[in-house]
C-alpha angles and dihedrals in degrees: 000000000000081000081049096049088042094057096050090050078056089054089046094057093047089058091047085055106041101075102031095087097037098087089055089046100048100038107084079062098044117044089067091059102054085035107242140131115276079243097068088074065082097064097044091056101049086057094053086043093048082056098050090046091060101040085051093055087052094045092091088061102029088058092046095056102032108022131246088265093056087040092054093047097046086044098058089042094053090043094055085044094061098040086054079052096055100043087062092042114124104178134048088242092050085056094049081046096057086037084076108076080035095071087031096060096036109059095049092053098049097045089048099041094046084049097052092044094039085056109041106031133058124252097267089058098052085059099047094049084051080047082064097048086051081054098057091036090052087049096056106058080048094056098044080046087052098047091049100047086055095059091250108127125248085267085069101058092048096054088053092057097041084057089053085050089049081055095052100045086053088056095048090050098042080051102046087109090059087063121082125245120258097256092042084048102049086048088197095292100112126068125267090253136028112269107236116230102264082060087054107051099041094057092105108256092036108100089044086055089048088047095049095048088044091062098033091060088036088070108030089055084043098060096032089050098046113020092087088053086045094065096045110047085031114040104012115247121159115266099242084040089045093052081054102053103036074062087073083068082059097045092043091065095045082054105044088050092051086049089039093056092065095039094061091072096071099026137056136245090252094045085049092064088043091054091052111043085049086059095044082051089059093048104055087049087066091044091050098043105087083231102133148283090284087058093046105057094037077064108062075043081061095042093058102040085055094054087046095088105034113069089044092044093047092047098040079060110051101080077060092045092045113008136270090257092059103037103098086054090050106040086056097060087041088057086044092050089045091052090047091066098040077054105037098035112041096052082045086066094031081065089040091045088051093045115034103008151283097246085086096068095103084040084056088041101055085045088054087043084051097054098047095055090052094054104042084048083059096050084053095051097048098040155056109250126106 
């Protein structure tokens, strides 16, 4: 049962992957048609994220009353609800509107999903289980380039993806006997009642975490939001080819998490982040250097196999940061944290992208990258992890 329950978290984090790169893949197609600025994919994002700040906050109480399994299954459906939403919208509001539930469905399920996981499986699985949410996310900006290249419009990539959630969200609820209850999954290591989140942030070590999740997925929404737009305003590739290729960021995380799993038996969680901001470092260099199309590309395949490591090996250490006992609470504020940046950060270089240009977007990247390193350094020196 425990190898049953394993491959449906794995199905979990593939449908947690597979929507998250379709709106920078589909953009370049899509802002024309509602008649905004290339900026306003800003804007869209900022609203998903809003939502995924407020249902992370929530995270602590929502997997106490319902379990991680029930918050997981209402999460995917409400997730395919909202991407069908968007496929019939007409008009730039209708798709903020169906952003909403987005954001809503997916900050519970990731907070509930990393702590479980977190809590019950060793590091090498976390990876390969974020291995699975590169998957899904490699898959969408396919699809929309499929469905392009076919002469379909963006609405019908998006309808594809929204059916394979509906899937998903069957099989989660087919599976929910397989969880274990609340009480059988708190197994007495969390406290009676939710910390607030004064509680939270002042635990030592907390704000450097916040800090270090607020950059990383800074960085990683930021690339996979406007890399496509990159090649295509910057260096000229053609939009359908551009929704392709933004998709190697994508694969280079999948990859770099397979490869990750088997890495974390010899390394530790901290080396792990080390590893991969080094390699992020050398990406953005090839993106930066005017070498060529080729280079360019080899390096969003570097970008993502440097952020492969980073968001499984945070969150698989913080029980050892903060306590196994504390870990749901955190791990929410850290998603929210997380979700704060993805909403704050990508529309701040979509105005800098309509006003100066888009040709700063490595120069943005390797900020965001900076950042990151002092802050997680600063968690290392003031806690307990590996």
């Amino acid at each position: 049962m425990t190898h049953l329950l394993l491959a449906v978290i794995y199905l979990s984090f593939i449908s947690l992957g597979l929507p998250d790169s379709l709106l920078g893949a589909a953009w370049p197609s899509m802002y024309g048609q509602f008649g905004v600025p290339v900026s306003f994919a800003g804007i869209v994002s900022m609203v998903v994220s809003g939502g995924t700040i407020v249902s992370s906050l929530h995270s602590d109480r929502l997997t106490r009353a319902l379990g991680a399994g029930k918050v997981t299954a209402v999460s995917v459906g409400m997730t395919a609800a909202a991407l069908f939403g968007f496929s019939i919208s007409r008009s730039f509001w209708m798709l903020c509107l169906w952003a909403i539930p987005y954001g809503l469905g997916a900050g519970s399920v990731d907070a509930a999903l990393n702590n479980y996981v977190a809590l019950h499986y060793a590091s090498r699985h976390m990876s390969w289980l974020h291995c699975m949410w590169g998957l899904g996310a490699s898959i969408g900006p396919y699809i929309i380039g499929y469905a392009l290249a076919g002469g379909s419009p963006w609405n019908t990539g998006y309808r594809w993806i929204a059916l394979m959630q509906v899937g998903l969200s069957a099989v989660l609820f087919l599976t929910l006997p397989l969880w274990r209850t609340s009480r059988e999954e708190r197994g007495g290591q969390v406290p009676p009642a939710p910390l607030s989140l004064g509680e939270i942030v002042r635990i030592p070590g907390a704000k450097a975490v916040m800090v270090t999740f607020f950059c990383y997925c800074a960085l990683e929404q930021t690339a996979m939001l406007w890399a496509s737009s990159y090649l295509v305003l910057h260096r000229g590739v053609p939009a359908e080819t551009a929704a392709g290729f933004a998709g190697l960021f994508c694969i280079g995380i999948a990859a770099g998490r397979g490869l990750s799993g088997f890495l974390t038996l010899r390394l530790t969680d901290s080396q792990m982040i080390r590893l991969g901001q080094s390699v992020i470092a050398l990406g953005i260099a090839a993106v930066l250097l005017p070498f060529g199309q080729g280079v360019t590309l080899a390096g969003l395949i570097l970008i993502g196999l440097g952020c492969a490591p980073i968001y499984p090996s945070v969150i698989h250490s913080t029980p050892d940061h903060f306590g196994a006992d504390r870990s749901q609470a955190v791990i929410g504020v850290e998603m929210a944290s997380a979700y704060v940046g993805t909403c704050l950060m990508p529309p701040l270089f979509g105005l800098m992208a309509a006003h100066i240009h888009v040709a700063l977007f490595p120069v943005y990247l390797l900020a965001l990258l900076a950042g990151m390193a002092l802050s997680h350094r600063r968690l290392l020196r003031g806690g307990r992890g590996r």
